[in-house]
C-alpha positions, 0 to 999 in steps of 0.5 A: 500515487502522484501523478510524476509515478503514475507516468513512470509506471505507464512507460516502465510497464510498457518497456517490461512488457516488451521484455516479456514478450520477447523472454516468452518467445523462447523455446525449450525443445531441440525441435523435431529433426533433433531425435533423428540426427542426434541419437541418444541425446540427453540434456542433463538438468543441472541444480544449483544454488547461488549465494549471496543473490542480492546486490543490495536490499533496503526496507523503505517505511512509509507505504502506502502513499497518501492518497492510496490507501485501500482504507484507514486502518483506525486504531487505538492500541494502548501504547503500541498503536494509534492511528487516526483519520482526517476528512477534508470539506474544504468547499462548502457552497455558502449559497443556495438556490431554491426552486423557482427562485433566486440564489439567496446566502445560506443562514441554517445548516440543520439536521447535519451529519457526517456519514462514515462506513467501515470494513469490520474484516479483521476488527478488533471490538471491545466492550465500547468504543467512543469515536472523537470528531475534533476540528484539525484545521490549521495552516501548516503544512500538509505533509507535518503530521504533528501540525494535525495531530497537534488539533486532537486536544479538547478544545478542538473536540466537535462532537463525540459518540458513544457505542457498544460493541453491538452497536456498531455496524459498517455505517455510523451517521454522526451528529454534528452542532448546527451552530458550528457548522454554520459559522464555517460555512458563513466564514467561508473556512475549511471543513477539516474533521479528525476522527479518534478512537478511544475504546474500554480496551485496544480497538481497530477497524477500517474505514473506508476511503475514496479509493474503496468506493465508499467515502465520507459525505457531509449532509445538512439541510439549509432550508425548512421548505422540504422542496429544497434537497439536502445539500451532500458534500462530498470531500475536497482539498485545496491543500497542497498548493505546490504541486496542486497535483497532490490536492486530491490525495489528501481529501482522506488519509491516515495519519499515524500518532504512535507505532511502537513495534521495533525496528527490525535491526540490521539484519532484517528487511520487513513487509507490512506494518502501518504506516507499512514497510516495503523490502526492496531485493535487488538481484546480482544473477550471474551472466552465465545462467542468463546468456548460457542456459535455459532455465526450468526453475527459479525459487527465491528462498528466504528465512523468516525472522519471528518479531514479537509485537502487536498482531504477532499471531495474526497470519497475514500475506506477502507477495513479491513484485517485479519493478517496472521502474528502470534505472532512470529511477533512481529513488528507490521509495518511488521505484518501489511504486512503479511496479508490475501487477501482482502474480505475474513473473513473481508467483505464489505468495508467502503466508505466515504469522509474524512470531514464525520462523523458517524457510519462505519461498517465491517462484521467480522463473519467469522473471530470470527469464525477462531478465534475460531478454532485456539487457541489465546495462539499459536504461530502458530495461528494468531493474533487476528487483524485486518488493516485498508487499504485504498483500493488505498493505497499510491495513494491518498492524503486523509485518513479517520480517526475513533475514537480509543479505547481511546475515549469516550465510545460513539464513541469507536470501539465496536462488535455488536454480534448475536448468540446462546448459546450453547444447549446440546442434550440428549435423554429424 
C-alpha cells in the first residue's frame, strides 16, 4: 500500500471509530420507570426486506497492490494461469573489507545462491517441477509488466533446477554462475531474478515475500580466507524514481503472464482471483430506518453466481469490509483499500466453492448502526460501502461471484432488516 493510502487510512479509521463510539452509546431499553408508568406496553419488532439496497456496485481488478502481497502465488496452469515472480538486488557492494585490513574490490563472487522459501498450503505438485531463474533487468518502466515478462526468454535464462515432487520442501537454495554473478557486481548493474515454473503437468505454490517475514536472500563468498563472512544480500529497489516512495514495493511482486478465467459479465461482481478482484457495494438505506428506529438485525443477502474455470471446486472465504474512506476519496481502487479491519461491523464470512450457487449472507447490524450515528452528507463521515475480499487474497486462483444490483430483482443484493420503531415516552 502506498504511503498517500496509508495516511488515508490512519485519518479515515480514526473518524470511524468516532462514529462507532458514538453508535455503540445507544441504548435499547426504555429504562427502569418504564413498566411503572407505562403499563402493558410492547414494542412491536417489525420485519422487512429492502430491495434494491445498493446504489452502486463495481468489481475493481488488480488487488493486492505491489508491495502487499502475503506471498506470490507461483503458478503454471497450462493455458489458464501463469504467474511469475520478480526479486530485485539492486545494491550489491562491490568492495569489501577484510579483517584488520583495508577496503579492497570485490574480484570473486563464489559459492553463490539465492534462497527462496515456500508455503506448500494448498499447492498443486506434479511429478516435476523445473524452476527457471532468468535475468529480467531492463529499464523500462516498473508498472509495464510486459517490459519484464519480455525477459523470460532463453537468452536471458541464468540458471535452472530440476525436482521431483518429493523433493521439493519449503526451502530451495539455487545455484547460481559465479562468473555471472561477478561481472554484475564489477559493472556496478542491478540484480533482477525472474522466477518461472514449468512443471510435468499444472503447478502451484507460494512463495513467501518481505511481507510474510520470510524473503529472498542472495549469498556469496568474496574471499577463500574463511575469516571473511558470507556476504547476504537482502532485496532492494531503486526503481520507481517518481515517487521514490514506491521503491520499496517493488523488491518482491508478482507479476501475471496469463489469466484466462472469465470475465464475470454484467451481472455479476466477483471476489478473489489473481491478480484478485475486489467487489465495492455501496449502500442506499432509507432515512427512515436510520433517524426513525432501533435497529435488532441487519443481514445482507446476496446469491451466488457459480462460474467455472480453475479451482472451481476449491472452497475458498470472502469477508466483507466496512470503508474507512470518506467522500474525500473519490477513486474507488484506492478507497476500496482504506478499509476497517476484518470482523468488526461486518461479521461472519461467506465460504463456498466457486461452481456453487445459492443464498450467502453477512451480518451487518452493527454497521447501520455507525452509519446512523454519522451523517451520510459529511465529508468526515464514512462512505456508506462495503468490499468483498477474499480472505487469501492474491493467493488463490478461484473467485466467487454474486449477482449485482442489475440483476433480476429475485437475485439482486437485498437487507433483510429487524427493528423497532421509534416509541415515545410520556408520563400519562
Amino acid at each position: 500500500m502506498s504511503s498517500p493510502v496509508r495516511r488515508a487510512l490512519r485519518v479515515s479509521v480514526a473518524a470511524f471509530a468516532a462514529a462507532a463510539l458514538g453508535a455503540c452509546a445507544e441504548q435499547l431499553d426504555a429504562g427502569s420507570a418504564c413498566p411503572t408508568l407505562c403499563p402493558g406496553l410492547s414494542v412491536p419488532i417489525v420485519d422487512t426486506t429492502i430491495s434494491p439496497v445498493l446504489a452502486f456496485d463495481t468489481t475493481l481488478s488488480g488487488f493486492p497492490s505491489i508491495g502487499t502481497e502475503e506471498g506470490i502465488p507461483l503458478a503454471a496452469r497450462g493455458d489458464t494461469l501463469d504467474v511469475r515472480a520478480v526479486l530485485r538486488f539492486d545494491t550489491l557492494l562491490a568492495t569489501f573489507t577484510p579483517p584488520n585490513d583495508t577496503a579492497r574490490p570485490v574480484t570473486r563472487a563464489d559459492s553463490a545462491v539465492l534462497r527462496m522459501r515456500f508455503n506448500l498450503t494448498q499447492s498443486r505438485l506434479p511429478a516435476w517441477v523445473r524452476f527457471e531463474l532468468y535475468d529480467v533487468d531492463t529499464i523500462a518502466d516498473d508498472l509495464v509488466p510486459a517490459a519484464v515478462l519480455a525477459q523470460f526468454r532463453a537468452g536471458r535464462l541464468v540458471a535452472q533446477r530440476t525436482l521431483t515432487r518429493a523433493e521439493i520442501t519449503d526451502s530451495l537454495r539455487f545455484a547460481l554462475p559465479s562468473a555471472w554473478l561477478l561481472q554484475k557486481i564489477q559493472s556496478g548493474a542491478r540484480v533482477r531474478f525472474g522466477l518461472r515454473l514449468v512443471g510435468a503437468s499444472s503447478v502451484s505454490l507460494r512463495l513467501h515475500t518481505l511481507e510474510t517475514g520470510l524473503p529472498a536472500d542472495l549469498r556469496y563468498y568474496v574471499s577463500p580466507d574463511t575469516a571473511v563472512k558470507q556476504v547476504v544480500a537482502a532485496l532492494q529497489s531503486g526503481t520507481p524514481l517518481e515517487p521514490a516512495s514506491l521503491a520499496p514495493d517493488f523488491r518482491d511482486y508478482a507479476v501475471v503472464a496469463r489469466n484466462a478465467l472469465p470475465s464475470a459479465g454484467a451481472l455479476a461482481m466477483a471476489a478473489g482471483g489473481v491478480p484478485a478482484r475486489r467487489s465495492y457495494l455501496r449502500f442506499n438505506i432509507p432515512s427512515w430506518l436510520l433517524d426513525s428506529a432501533t435497529i435488532v438485525r441487519a443481514t445482507l443477502e446476496l446469491t451466488q453466481m457459480p462460474s467455472r474455470g480453475y479451482d472451481d471446486r476449491d472452497t475458498v472465504t470472502v469477508i466483507g469490509q466496512a470503508l474507512a474512506a470518506t467522500p474525500r476519496i473519490t477513486d474507488l481502487f484506492r478507497a476500496s483499500q482504506v478499509l476497517v479491519p476484518p470482523g468488526l461491523f461486518v461479521t461472519d464470512s461467506i465460504r463456498a466453492a466457486p461452481a456453487d450457487s445459492g443464498r450467502r449472507t453477512l451480518e451487518v447490524n452493527g454497521l447501520l448502526r455507525v452509519w446512523k450515528s454519522a451523517p451520510d452528507t459529511a465529508l468526515t463521515s464514512p462512505q456508506r460501502a462495503i468490499v468483498l475480499v477474499q480472505r487469501e487474497e492474491g493467493l488463490h486462483g478461484a473467485e466467487l461471484r454474486f449477482f449485482n444490483s442489475r440483476a433480476p430483482a429475485s437475485v439482486r443484493p437485498r437487507l433483510r432488516v429487524s427493528y423497532m420503531p421509534r416509541v415515545n415516552f410520556g408520563v400519562p
